[in-house]
C-alpha positions in Angstrom: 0.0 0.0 0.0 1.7 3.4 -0.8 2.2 5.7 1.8 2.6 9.7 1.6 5.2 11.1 3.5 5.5 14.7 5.1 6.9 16.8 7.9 8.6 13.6 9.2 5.6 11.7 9.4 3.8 8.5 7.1 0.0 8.1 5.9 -1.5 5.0 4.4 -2.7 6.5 1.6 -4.8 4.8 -1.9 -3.4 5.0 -5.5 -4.3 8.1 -5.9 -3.3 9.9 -2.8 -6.7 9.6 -0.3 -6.3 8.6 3.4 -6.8 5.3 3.8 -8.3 5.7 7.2 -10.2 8.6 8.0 -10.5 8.0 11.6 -6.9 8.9 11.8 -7.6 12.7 10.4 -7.1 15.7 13.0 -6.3 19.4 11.9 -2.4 18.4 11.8 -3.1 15.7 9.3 -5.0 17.9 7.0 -2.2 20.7 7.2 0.0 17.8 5.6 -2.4 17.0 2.9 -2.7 20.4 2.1 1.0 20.6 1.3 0.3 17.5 -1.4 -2.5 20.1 -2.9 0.2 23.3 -2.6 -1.9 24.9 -0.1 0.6 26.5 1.6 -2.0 27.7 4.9 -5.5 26.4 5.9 -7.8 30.0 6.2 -11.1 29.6 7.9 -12.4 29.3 4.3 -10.8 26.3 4.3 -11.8 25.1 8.1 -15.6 25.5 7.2 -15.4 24.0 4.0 -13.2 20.8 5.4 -15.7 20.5 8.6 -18.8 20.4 6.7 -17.6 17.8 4.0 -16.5 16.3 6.9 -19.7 16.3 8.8 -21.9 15.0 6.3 -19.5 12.1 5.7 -19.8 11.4 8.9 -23.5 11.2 9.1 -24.2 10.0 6.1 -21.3 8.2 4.9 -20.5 9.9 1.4 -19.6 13.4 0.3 -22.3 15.9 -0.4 -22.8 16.8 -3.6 -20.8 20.0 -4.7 -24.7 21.8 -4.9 -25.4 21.1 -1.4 -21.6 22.2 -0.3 -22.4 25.6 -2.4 -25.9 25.9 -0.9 -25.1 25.3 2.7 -21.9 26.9 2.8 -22.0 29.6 0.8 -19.7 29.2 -1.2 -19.6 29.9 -5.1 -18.3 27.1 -6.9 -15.5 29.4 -7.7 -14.8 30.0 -4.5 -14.4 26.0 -3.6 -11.8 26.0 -6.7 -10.4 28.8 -5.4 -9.9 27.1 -2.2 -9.0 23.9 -3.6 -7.9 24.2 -7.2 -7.7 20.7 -7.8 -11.5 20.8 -6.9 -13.8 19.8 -4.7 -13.0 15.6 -4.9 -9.6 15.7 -5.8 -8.5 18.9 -3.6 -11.4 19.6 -0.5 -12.0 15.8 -0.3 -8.5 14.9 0.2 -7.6 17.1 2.9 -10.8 16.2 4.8 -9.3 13.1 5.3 -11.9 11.1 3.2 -12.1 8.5 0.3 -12.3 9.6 -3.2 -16.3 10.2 -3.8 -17.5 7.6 -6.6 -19.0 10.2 -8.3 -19.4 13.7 -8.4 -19.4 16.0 -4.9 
């Protein structure tokens, strides 16, 4: 299983770069995975964003779809890409800790 390596410390990580276990995600471990995105610093922007994909994982086991995201947070999908230029699956999802959606978010 490949791992991603950063500031000294290992992740499990998929083919593609996702968090094998997102149980293991705390603010320090999406710092690091911001780095692999070339987000240099996590703005509240980016806090709000990451906790509510986060949330509703949690309770509902996928990622919302990016409507939902840009309904309840706010958020113009520019904004998300803005945030996360690799978008919101690739980019947002990754640093939240969480598996690559199936299909679109």
């Amino acid at each position: 299983m490949p791992e991603f390596n950063v500031n000294g410390r290992s992740y499990l990580v998929d083919e593609e770069g996702f968090l094998q276990d997102a149980d293991l995600w705390n603010e320090d471990v999406a710092r690091d995975f911001a780095v692999s995105e070339s987000i240099t610093e996590l703005t509240p922007d980016h806090w709000k964003l990451l906790n509510y994909i986060r949330d509703y994982y949690m309770q509902y086991g996928i990622a919302p779809m990016v409507r939902k995201v840009c309904r309840d947070t706010k958020f113009e999908l520019k904004k998300i890409y803005e945030l996360f230029p690799s978008g919101p699956a690739n980019g947002a999802c990754k640093v939240a800790g969480l598996p690559k959606p199936a299909g679109c978010v």
